[in-house]
gemmi code that builds the backbone of each chain (N, CA, C; Angstrom):
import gemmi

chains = {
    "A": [
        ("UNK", (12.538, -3.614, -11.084), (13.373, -3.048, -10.015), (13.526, -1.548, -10.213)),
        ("UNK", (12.846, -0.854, -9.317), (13.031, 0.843, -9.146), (13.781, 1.389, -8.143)),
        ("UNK", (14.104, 2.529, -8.115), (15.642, 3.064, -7.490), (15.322, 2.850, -5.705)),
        ("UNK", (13.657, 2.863, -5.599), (13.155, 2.761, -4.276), (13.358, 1.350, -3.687)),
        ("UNK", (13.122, 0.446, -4.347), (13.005, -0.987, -3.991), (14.215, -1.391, -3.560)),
        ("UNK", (15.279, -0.639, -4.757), (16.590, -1.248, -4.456), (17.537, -0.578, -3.104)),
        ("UNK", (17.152, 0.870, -3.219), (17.618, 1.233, -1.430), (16.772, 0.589, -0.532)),
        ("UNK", (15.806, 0.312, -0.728), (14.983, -0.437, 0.309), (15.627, -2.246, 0.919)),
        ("UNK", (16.019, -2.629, -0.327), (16.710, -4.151, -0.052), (18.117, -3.376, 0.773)),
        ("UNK", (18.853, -2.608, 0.138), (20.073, -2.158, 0.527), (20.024, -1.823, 1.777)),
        ("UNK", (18.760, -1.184, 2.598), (19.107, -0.769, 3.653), (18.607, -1.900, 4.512)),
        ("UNK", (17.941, -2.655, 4.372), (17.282, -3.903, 4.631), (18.345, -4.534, 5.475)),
        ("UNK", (19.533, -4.763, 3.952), (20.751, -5.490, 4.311), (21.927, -5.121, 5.437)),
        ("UNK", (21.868, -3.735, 5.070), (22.523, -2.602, 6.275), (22.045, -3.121, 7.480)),
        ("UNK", (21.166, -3.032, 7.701), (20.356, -3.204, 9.451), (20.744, -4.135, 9.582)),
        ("UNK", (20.438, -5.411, 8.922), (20.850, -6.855, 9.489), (22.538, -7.092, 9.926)),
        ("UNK", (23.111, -6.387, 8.660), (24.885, -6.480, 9.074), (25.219, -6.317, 10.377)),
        ("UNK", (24.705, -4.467, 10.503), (25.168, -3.862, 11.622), (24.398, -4.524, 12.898)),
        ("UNK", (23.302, -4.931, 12.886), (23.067, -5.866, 14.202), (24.123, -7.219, 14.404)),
        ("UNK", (24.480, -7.774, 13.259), (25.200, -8.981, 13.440), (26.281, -8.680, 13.930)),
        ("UNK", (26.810, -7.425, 12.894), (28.737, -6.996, 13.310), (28.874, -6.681, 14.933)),
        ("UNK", (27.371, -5.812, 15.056), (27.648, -4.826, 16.139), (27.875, -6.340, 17.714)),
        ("UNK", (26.826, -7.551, 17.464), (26.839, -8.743, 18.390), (28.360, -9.056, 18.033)),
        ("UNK", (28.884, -9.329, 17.354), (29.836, -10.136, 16.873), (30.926, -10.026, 17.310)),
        ("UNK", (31.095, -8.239, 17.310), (32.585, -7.662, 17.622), (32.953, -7.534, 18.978)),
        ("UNK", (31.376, -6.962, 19.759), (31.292, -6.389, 20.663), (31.142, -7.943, 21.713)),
        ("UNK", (30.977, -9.259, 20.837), (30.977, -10.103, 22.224), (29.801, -10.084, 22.859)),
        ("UNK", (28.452, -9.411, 22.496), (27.657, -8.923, 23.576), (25.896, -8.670, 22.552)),
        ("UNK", (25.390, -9.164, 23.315), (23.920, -8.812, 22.423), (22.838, -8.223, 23.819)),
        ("UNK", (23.787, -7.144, 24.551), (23.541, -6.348, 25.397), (22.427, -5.749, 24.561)),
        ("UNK", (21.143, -5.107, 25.805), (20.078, -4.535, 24.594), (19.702, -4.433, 23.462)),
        ("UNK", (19.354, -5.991, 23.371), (19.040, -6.455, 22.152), (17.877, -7.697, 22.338)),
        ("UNK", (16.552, -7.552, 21.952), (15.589, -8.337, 21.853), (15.755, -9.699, 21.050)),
        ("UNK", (16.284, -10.745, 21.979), (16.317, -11.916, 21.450), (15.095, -12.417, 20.499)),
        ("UNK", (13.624, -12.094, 21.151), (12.932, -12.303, 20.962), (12.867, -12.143, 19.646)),
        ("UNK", (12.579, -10.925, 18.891), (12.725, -10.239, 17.673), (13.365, -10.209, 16.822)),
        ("UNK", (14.468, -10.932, 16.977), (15.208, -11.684, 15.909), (14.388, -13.210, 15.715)),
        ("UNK", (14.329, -13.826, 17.085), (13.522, -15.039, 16.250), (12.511, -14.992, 15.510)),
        ("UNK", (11.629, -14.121, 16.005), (10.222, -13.560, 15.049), (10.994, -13.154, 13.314)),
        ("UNK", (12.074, -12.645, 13.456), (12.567, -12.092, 12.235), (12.982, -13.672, 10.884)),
        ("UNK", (13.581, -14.292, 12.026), (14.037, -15.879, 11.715), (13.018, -16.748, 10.982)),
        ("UNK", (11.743, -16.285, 11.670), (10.590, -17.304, 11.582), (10.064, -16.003, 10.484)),
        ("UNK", (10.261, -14.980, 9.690), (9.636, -14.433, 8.908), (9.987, -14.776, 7.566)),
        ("UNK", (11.387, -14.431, 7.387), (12.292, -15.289, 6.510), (12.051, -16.845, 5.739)),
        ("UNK", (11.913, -17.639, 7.261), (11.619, -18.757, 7.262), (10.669, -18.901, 6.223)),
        ("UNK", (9.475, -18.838, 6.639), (7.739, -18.612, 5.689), (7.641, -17.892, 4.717)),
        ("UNK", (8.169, -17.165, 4.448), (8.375, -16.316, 3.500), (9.246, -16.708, 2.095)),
        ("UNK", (10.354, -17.208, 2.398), (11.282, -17.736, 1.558), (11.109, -19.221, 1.194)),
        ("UNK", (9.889, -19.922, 0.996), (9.827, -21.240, 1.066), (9.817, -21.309, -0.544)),
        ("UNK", (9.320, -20.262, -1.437), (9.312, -20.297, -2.254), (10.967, -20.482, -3.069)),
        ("UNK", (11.849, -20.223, -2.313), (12.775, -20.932, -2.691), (12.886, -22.102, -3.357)),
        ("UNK", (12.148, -23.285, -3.109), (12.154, -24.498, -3.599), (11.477, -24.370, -4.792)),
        ("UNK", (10.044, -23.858, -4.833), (8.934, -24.012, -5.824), (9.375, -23.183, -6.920)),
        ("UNK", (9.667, -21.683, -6.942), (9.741, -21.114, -8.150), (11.373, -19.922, -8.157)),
        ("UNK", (11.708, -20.099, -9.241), (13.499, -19.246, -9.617), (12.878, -18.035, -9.861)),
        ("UNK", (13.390, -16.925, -9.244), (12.485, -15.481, -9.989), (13.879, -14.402, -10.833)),
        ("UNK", (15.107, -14.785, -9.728), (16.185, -13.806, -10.407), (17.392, -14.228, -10.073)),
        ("UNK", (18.628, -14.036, -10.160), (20.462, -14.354, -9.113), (19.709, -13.854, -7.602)),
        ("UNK", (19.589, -12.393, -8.305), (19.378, -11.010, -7.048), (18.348, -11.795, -6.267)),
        ("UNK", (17.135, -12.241, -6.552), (15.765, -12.720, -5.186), (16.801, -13.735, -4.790)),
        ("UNK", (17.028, -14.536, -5.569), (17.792, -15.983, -4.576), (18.732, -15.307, -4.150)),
        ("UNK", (20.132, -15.108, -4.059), (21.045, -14.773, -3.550), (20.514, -13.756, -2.185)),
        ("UNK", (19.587, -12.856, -2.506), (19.488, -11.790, -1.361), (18.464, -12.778, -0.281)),
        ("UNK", (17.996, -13.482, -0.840), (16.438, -14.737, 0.131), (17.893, -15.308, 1.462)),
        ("UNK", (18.535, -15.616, 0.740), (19.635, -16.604, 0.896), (20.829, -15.947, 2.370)),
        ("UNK", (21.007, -15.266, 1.908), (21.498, -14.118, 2.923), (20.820, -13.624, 3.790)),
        ("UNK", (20.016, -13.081, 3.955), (18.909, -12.942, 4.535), (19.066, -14.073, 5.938)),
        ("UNK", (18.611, -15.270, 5.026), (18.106, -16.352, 5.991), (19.241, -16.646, 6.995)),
        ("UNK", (20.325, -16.657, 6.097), (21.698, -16.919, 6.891), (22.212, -16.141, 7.787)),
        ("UNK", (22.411, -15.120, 7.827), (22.020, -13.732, 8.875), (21.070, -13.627, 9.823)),
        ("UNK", (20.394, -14.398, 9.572), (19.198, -14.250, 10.418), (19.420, -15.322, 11.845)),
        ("UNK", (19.136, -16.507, 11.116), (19.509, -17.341, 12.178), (21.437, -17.462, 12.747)),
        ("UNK", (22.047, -16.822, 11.915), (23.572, -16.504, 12.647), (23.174, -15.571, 13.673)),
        ("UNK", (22.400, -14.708, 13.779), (22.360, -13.610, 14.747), (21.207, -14.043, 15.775)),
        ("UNK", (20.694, -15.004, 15.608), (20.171, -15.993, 17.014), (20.575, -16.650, 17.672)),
        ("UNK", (21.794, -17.269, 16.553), (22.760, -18.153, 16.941), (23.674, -17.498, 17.926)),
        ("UNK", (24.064, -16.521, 17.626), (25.005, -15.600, 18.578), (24.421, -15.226, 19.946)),
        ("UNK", (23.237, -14.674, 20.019), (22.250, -14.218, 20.987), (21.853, -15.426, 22.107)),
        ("UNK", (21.373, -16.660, 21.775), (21.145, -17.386, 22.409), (22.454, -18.605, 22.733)),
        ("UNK", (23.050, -18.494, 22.087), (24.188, -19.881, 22.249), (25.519, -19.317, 22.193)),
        ("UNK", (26.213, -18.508, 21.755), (27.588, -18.061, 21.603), (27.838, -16.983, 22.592)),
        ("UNK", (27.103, -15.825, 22.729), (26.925, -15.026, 23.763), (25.933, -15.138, 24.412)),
        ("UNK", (25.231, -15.853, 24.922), (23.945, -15.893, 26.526), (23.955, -15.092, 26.667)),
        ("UNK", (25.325, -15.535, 27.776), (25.600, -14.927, 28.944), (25.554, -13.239, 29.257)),
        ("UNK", (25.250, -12.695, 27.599), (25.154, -11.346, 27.791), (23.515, -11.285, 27.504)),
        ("UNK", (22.681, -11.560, 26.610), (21.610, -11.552, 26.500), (20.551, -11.305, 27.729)),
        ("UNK", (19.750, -9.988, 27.568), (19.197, -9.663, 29.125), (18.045, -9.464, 28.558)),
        ("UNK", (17.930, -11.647, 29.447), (16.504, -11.792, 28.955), (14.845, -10.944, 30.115)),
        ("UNK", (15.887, -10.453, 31.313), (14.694, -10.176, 32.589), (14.353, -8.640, 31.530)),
        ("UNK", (14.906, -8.174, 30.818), (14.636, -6.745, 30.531), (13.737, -7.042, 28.548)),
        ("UNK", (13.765, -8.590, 28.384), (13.096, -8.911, 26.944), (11.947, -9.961, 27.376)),
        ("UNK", (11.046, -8.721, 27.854), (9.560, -9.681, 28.422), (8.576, -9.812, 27.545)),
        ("UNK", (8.487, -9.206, 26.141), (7.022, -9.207, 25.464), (6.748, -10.336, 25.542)),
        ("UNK", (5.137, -10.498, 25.543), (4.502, -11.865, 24.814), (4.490, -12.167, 23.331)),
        ("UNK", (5.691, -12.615, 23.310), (5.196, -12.994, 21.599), (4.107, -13.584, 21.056)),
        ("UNK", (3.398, -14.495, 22.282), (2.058, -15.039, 21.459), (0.993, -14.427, 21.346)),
        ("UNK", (1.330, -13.055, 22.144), (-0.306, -11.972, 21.575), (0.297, -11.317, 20.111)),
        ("UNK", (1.612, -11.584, 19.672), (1.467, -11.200, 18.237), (1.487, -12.315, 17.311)),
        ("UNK", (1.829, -13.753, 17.858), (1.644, -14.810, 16.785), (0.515, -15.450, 16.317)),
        ("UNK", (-0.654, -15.638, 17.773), (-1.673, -16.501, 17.491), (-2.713, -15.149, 16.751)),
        ("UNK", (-2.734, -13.672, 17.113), (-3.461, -13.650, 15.925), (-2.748, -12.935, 14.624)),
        ("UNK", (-1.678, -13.085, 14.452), (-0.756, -13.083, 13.350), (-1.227, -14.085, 12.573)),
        ("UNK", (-1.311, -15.576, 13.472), (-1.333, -16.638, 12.699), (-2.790, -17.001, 11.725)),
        ("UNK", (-3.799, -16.266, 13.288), (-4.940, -16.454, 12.603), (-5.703, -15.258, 11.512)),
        ("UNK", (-5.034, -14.274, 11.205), (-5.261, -13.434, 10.389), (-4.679, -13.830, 9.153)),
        ("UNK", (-3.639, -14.646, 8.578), (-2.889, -15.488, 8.298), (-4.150, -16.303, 7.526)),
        ("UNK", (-4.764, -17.055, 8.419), (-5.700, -17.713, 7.373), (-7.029, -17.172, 7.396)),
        ("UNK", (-7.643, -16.446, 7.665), (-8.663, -15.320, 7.109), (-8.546, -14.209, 6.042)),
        ("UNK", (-7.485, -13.776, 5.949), (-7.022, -13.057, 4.876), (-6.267, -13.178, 4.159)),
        ("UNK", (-6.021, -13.834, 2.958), (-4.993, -14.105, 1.921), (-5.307, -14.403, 0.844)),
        ("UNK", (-4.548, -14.798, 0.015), (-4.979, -14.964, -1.646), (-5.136, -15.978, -2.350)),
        ("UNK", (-4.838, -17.032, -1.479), (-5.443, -18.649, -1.382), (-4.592, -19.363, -0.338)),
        ("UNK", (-5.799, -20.193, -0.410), (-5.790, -21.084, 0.828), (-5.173, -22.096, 0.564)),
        ("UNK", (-3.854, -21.420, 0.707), (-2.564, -23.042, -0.067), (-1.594, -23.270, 1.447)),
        ("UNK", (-0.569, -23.510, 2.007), (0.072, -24.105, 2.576), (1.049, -22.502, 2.396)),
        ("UNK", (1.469, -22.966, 0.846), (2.650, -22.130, 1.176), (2.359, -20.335, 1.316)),
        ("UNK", (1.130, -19.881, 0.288), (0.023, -18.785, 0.223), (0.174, -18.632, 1.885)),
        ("UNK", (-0.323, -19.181, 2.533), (-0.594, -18.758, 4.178), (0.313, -18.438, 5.030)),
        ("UNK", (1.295, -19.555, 4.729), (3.044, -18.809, 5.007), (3.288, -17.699, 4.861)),
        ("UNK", (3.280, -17.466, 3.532), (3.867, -15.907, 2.964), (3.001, -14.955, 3.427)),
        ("UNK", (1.761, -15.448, 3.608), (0.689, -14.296, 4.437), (1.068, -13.801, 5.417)),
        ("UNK", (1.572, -15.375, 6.544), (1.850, -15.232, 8.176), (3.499, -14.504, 8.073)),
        ("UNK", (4.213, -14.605, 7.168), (5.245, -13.809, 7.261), (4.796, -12.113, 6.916)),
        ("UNK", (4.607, -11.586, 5.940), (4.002, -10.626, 5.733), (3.738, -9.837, 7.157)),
        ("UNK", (2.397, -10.067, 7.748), (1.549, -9.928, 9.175), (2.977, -9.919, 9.977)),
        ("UNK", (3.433, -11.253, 9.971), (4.333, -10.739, 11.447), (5.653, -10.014, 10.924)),
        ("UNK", (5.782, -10.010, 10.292), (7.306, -8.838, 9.867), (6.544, -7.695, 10.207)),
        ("UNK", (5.637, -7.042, 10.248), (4.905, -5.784, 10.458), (4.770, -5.654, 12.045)),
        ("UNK", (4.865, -6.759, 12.818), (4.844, -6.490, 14.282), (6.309, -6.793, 14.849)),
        ("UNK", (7.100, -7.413, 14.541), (8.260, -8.438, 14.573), (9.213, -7.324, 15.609)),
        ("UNK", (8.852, -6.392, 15.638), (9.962, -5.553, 15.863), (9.671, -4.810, 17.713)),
        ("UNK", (8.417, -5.121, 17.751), (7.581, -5.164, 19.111), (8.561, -5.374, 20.038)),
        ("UNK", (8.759, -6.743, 19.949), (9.625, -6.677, 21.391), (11.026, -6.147, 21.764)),
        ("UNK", (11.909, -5.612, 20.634), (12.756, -4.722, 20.653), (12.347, -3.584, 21.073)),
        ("UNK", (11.060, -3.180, 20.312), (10.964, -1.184, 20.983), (10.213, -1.614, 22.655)),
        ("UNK", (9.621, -2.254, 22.974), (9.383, -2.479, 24.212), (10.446, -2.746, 25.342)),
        ("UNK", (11.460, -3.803, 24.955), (12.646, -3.044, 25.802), (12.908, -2.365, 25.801)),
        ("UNK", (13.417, -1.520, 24.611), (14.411, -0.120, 24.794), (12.952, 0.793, 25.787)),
        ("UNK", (11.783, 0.716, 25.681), (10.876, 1.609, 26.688), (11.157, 1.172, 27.815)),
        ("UNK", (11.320, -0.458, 27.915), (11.236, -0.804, 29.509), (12.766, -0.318, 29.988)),
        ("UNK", (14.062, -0.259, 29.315), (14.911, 0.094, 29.815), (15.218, 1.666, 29.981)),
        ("UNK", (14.496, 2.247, 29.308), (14.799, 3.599, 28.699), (15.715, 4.045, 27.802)),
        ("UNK", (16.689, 3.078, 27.569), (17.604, 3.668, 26.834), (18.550, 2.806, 25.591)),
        ("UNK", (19.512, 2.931, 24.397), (19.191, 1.916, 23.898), (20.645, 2.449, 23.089)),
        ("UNK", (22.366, 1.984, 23.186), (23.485, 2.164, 22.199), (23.274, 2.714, 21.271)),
        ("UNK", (23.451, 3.399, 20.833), (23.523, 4.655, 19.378), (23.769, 3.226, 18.224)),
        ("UNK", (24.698, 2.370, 18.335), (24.153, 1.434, 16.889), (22.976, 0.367, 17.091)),
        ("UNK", (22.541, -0.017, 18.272), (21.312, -0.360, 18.112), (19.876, 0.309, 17.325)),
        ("UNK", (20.507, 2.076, 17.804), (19.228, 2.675, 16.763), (19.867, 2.995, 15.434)),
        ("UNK", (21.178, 2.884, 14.983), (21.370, 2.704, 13.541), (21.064, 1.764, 12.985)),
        ("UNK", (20.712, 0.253, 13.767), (19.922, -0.887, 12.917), (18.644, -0.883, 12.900)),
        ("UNK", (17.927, -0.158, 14.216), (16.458, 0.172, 13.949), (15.841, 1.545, 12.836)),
        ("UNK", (17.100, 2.649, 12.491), (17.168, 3.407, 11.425), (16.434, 2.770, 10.124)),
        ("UNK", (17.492, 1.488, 10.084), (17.649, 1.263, 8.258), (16.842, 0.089, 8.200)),
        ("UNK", (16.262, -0.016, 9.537), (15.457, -1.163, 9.545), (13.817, -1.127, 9.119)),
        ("UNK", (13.873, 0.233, 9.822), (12.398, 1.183, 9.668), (12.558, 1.991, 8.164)),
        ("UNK", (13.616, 2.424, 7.800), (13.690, 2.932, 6.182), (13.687, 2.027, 5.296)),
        ("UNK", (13.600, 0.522, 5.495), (13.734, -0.513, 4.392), (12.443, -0.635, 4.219)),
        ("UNK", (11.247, -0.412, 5.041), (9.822, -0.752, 4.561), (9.293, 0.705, 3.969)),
        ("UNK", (9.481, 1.720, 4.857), (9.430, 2.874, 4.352), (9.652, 3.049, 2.842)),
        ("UNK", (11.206, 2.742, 2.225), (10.890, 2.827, 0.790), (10.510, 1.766, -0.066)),
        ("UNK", (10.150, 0.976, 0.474), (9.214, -0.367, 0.148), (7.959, 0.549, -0.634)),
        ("UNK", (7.546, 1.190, 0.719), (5.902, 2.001, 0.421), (6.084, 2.935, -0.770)),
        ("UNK", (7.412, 3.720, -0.824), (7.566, 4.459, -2.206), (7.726, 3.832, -3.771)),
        ("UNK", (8.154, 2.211, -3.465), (8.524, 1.443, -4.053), (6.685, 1.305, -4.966)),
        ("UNK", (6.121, 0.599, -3.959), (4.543, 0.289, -4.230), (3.886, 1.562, -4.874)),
        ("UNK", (4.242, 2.768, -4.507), (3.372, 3.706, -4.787), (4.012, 3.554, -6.635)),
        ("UNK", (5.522, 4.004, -6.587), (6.090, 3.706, -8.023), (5.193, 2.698, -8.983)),
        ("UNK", (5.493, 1.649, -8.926), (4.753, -0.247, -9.234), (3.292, 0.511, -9.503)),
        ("UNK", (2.953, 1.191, -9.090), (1.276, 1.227, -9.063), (0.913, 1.896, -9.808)),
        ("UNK", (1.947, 3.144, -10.539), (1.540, 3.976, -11.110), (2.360, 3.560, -12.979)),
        ("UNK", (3.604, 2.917, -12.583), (4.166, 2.472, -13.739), (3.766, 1.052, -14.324)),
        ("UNK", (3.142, -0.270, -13.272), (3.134, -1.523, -13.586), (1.254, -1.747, -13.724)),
        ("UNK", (0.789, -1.055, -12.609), (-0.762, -1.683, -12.354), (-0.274, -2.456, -11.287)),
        ("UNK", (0.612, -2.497, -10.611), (0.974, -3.891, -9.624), (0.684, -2.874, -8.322)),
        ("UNK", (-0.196, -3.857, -7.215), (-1.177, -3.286, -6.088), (-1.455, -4.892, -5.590)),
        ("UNK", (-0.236, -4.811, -4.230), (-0.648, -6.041, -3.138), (-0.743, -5.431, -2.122)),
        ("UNK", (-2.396, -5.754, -2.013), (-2.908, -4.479, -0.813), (-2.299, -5.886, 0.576)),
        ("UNK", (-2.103, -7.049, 0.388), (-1.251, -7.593, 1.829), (-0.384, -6.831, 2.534)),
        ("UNK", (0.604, -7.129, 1.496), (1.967, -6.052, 1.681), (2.025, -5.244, 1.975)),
        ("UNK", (1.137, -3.986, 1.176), (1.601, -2.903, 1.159), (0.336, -2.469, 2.755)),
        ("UNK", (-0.886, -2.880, 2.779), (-1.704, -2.616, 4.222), (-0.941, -2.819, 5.289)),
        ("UNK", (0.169, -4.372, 5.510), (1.098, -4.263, 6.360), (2.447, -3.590, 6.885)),
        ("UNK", (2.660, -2.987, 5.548), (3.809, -2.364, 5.501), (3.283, -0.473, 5.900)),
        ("UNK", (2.637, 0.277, 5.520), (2.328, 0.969, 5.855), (1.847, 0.661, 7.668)),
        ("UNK", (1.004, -0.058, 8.303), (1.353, -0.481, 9.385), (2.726, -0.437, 10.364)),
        ("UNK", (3.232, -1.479, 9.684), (5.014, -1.598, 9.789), (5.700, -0.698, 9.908)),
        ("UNK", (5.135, 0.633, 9.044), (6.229, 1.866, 9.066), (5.842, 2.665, 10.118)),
        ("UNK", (4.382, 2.667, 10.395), (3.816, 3.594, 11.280), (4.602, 3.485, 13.025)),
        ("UNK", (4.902, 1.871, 13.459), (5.367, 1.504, 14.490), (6.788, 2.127, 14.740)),
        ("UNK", (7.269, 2.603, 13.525), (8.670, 3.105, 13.344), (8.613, 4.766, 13.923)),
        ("UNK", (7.577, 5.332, 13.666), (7.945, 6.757, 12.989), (7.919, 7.590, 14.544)),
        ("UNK", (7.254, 7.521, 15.898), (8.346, 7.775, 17.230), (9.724, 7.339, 17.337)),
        ("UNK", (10.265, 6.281, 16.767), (11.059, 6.092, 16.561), (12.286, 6.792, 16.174)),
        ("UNK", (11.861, 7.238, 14.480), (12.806, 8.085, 13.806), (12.380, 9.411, 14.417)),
        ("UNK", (11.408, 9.962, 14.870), (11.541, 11.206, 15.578), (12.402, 11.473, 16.786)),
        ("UNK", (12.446, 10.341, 17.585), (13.699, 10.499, 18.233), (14.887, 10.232, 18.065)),
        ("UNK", (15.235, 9.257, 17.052), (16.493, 9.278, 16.199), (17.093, 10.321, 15.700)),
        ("UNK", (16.107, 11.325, 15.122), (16.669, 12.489, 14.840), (16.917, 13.472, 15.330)),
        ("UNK", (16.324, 13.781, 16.419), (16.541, 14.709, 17.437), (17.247, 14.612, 18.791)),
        ("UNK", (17.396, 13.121, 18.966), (18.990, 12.471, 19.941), (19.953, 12.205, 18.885)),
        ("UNK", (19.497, 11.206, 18.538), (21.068, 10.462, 18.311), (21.762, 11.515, 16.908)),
        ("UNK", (21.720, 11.927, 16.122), (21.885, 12.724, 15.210), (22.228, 13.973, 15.213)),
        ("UNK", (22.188, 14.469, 16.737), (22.193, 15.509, 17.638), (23.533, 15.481, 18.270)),
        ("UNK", (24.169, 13.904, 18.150), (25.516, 13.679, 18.510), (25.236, 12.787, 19.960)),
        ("UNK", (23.977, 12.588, 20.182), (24.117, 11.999, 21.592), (24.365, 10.258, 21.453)),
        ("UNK", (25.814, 9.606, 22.597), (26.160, 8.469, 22.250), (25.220, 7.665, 22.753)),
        ("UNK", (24.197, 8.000, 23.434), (22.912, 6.541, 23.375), (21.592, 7.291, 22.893)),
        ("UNK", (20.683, 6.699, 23.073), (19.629, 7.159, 23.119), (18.665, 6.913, 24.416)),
        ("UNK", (18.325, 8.203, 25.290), (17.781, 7.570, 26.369), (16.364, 8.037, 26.704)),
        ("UNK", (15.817, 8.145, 26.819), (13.448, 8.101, 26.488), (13.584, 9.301, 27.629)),
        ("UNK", (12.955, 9.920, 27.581), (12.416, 11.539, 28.724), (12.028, 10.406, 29.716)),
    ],
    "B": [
        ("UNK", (-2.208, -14.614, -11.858), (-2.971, -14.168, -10.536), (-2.938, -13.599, -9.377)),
        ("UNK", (-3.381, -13.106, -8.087), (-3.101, -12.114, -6.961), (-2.209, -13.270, -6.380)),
        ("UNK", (-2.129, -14.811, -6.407), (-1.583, -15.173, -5.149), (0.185, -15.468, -5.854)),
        ("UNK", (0.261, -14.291, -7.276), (1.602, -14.616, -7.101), (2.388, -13.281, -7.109)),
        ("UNK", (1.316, -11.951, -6.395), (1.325, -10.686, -6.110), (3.244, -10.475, -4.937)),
        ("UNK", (3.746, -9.545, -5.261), (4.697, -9.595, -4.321), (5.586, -10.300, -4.321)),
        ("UNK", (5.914, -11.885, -4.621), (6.674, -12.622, -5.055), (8.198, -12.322, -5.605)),
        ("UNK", (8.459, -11.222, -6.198), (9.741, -10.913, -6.924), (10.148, -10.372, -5.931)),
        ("UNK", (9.364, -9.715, -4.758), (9.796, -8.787, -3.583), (10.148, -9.600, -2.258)),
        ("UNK", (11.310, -8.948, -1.912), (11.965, -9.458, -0.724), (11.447, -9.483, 1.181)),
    ],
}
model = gemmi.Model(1)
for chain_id, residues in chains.items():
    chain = gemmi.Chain(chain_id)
    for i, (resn, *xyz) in enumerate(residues, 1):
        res = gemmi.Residue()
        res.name, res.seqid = resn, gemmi.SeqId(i, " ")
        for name, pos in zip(("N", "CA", "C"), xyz):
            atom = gemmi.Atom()
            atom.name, atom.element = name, gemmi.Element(name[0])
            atom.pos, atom.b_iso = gemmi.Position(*pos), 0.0
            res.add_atom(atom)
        chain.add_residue(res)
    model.add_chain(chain)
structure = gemmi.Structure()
structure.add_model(model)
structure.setup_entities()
């Protein structure tokens, strides 16, 4: 564990809160991609199966654990507790042009051809797109609550120092998972219009963020 | 081995 990895989980955790608090308080999962939380749900999901098979630390279980629970609480809210706010005419992506070849890259590329190996692959792959149908609303709407882009902030800085994390690992351990880290560099790239306008609206003091 | 690469990571 290096100082990168661990702001990286930390801010990880940040994003997820403030999306949950921000649904929670506010009653409302107003501009907010239902979609992209389930993709997030179903990343978790595949990803964390290793839960059962192998113990690695308190910190991996406890943070796997949270994670998961957060995850599907904030679907839970979106689709069943608040609907009625959820604006699904303005959350149109196709998720299946990022699952079926998510899925099938999934089993062409990985590190064996196990059950649970392909999981953790297909999570990997789609956490790197997962976030698609969120920035595609905020384009289709133009515009998007100042804490919606504080959870897409720390959401896009949690892989970001992931990548500083890997570069660290690589130079101190020999440890190099070109999965991860090929997707995650990916992952960050989808971010970085993003934080350029984060920083030059919202940081600027402006209370939404709204696209030229 | 590689397929237990990443594993400690969240």
């Amino acid at each position: 564990m290096n100082v990168f990895r661990l702001l990286g989980d930390v801010s990880h955790l940040v994003a997820i809160i403030i999306l949950f608090l921000k649904i929670f308080r506010s009653k409302s999962c107003a501009g907010i991609s239902g979609k992209s939380q389930v993709l997030f749900a179903l990343v978790f999901t595949t990803r964390y199966l290793d839960l059962f098979t192998s113990f690695i630390s308190i910190y991996n279980t406890v943070m796997k654990v949270v994670f998961l629970v957060l995850s599907y609480a904030t679907v839970y809210l979106i689709y069943l507790r608040f609907r009625s706010s959820y604006d699904s005419e303005s959350d149109t992506f196709r998720v299946e042009f990022l699952l079926v070849p998510v899925a099938g890259l999934s089993f062409l590329e990985n590190y064996d051809f196990t059950p649970i190996e392909i999981l953790w692959t297909f999570s990997i792959y789609l956490e790197s797109v997962a976030i698609l149908p969120q920035l595609f609303m905020i384009t289709k709407t133009g515009e998007a609550e100042s804490i919606t882009t504080h959870y897409l902030f720390f959401l896009g800085l949690y892989r970001a120092l992931y990548l500083a994390n890997w570069v660290w690992r690589y130079h101190t351990e020999g440890f190099f998972d070109q999965i991860a880290v090929v997707s995650g560099v990916v992952q960050t790239i989808f971010y970085c219009d993003f934080f350029y306008l984060y920083v030059t609206k919202v940081l600027k003091g402006n209370s939404k963020l709204t696209l030229p | 081995s590689d397929s237990q690469n990443g594993k400690d990571e969240l």
